[in-house]
Structure formats: C-alpha cells, structure tokens
C-alpha positions in Angstrom: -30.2 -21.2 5.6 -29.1 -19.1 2.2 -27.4 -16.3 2.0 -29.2 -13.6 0.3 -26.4 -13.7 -1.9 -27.0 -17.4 -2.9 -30.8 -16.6 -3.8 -31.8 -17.1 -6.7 -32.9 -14.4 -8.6 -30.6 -11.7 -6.9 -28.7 -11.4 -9.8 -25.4 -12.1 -7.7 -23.7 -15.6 -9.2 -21.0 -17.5 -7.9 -19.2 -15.8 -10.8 -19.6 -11.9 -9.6 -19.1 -12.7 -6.4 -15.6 -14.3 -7.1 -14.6 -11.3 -8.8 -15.9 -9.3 -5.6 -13.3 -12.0 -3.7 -10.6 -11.2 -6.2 -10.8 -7.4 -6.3 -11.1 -6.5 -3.2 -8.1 -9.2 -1.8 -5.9 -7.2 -5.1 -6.9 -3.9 -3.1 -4.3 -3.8 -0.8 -1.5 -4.6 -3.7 -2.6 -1.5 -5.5 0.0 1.4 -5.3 -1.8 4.9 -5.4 -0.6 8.4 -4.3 -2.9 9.0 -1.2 -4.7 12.2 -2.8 -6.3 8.7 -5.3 -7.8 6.4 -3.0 -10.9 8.7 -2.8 -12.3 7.0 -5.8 -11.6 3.5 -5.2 -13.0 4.3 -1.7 -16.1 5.1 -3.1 -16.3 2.4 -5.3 -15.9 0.1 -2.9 -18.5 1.6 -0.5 -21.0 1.1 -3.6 -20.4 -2.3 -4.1 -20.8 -2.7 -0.4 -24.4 -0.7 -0.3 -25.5 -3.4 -3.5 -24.0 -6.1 -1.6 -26.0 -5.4 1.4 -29.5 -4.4 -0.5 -28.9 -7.7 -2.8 -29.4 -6.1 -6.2 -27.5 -7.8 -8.2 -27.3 -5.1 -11.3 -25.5 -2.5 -8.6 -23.3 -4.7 -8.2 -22.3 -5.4 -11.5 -21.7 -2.0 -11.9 -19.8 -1.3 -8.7 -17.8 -4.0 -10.1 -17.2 -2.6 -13.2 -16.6 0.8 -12.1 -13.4 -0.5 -9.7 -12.2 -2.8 -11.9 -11.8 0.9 -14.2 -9.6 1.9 -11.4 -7.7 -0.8 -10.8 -4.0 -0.5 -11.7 -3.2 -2.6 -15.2 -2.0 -6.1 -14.4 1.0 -8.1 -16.5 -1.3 -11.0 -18.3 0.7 -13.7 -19.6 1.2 -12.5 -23.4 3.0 -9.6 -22.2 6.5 -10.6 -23.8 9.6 -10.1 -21.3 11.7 -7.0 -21.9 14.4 -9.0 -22.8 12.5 -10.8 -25.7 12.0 -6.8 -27.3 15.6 -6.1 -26.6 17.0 -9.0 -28.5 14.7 -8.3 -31.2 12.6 -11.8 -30.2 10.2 -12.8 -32.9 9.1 -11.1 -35.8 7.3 -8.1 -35.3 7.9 -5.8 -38.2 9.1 -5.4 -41.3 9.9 -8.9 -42.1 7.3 -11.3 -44.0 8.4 -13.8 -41.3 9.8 -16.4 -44.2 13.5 -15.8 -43.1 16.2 -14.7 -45.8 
C-alpha cells in the first residue's frame, strides 16, 4: 500500500521529502537563544499540517520558510581562516601574473 506521500500527483517527491529528512534531523544541531525557537516551532508545525493534508505546494513552502531560519552552514568553498591570514591566493589588488 502507498503512502500518501508516494502518490503521484501530491506534489511531494522523493526530492522534498529528503530535505524534510535533512532539516528536521539538522534541527536539533541548531543553537538559538530560547526566546527564538518560537518561529522555527511554527515552521515546523506547518510543514507537519501539509505533511499530513498531502499538499505538496504547503510543503514546499513550509520548507522554504525553515530553511530561512535555519542557522548558515560552512559549504566547502568557505576558505580556512588560516588561508586569509597567510594572505592565501590572490584576492585583490594583484593581476594574479606574479611579479
């Protein structure tokens, strides 16, 4: 038996859902004061109400809405403080040609 979930035509893909999976298991690793878990609360109940009605579009936006809140994440470019501190690469001033 599906899932409404996997029915097609719900508008809720294997894609969405995986970010569902991924956001709400980063939830616990976010670090808020207390007084700022009011709106992640309620972003969370939304995409819980779409969830459970099966529209597909809500939850898109619930998505949306606490991936907004979410903390920023380190992605890969980020460079390593140490590669600004020892003036790694060329990022200014320099035509990059050497002298």
């Amino acid at each position: 038996m599906q899932s409404r979930a996997d029915s097609p035509g719900t508008g809720m893909e294997a894609a969405l859902l995986a970010r569902v999976r991924e956001l709400l298991d980063d939830l616990p690793k976010w670090r808020l004061p207390h007084a700022a878990w009011s709106r992640p609360a309620a972003a969370v109940e939304a995409l819980a109400a779409a969830y459970d009605a099966g529209d597909g579009l809500a939850l898109q936006v619930a998505v949306a809405r606490l991936e907004v809140l979410s903390p920023p994440r380190p992605s890969a470019t980020d460079a390593p403080d140490s590669a600004l501190r020892d003036g790694g690469g060329d990022h200014g001033g320099g035509n990059g040609a050497g002298a």
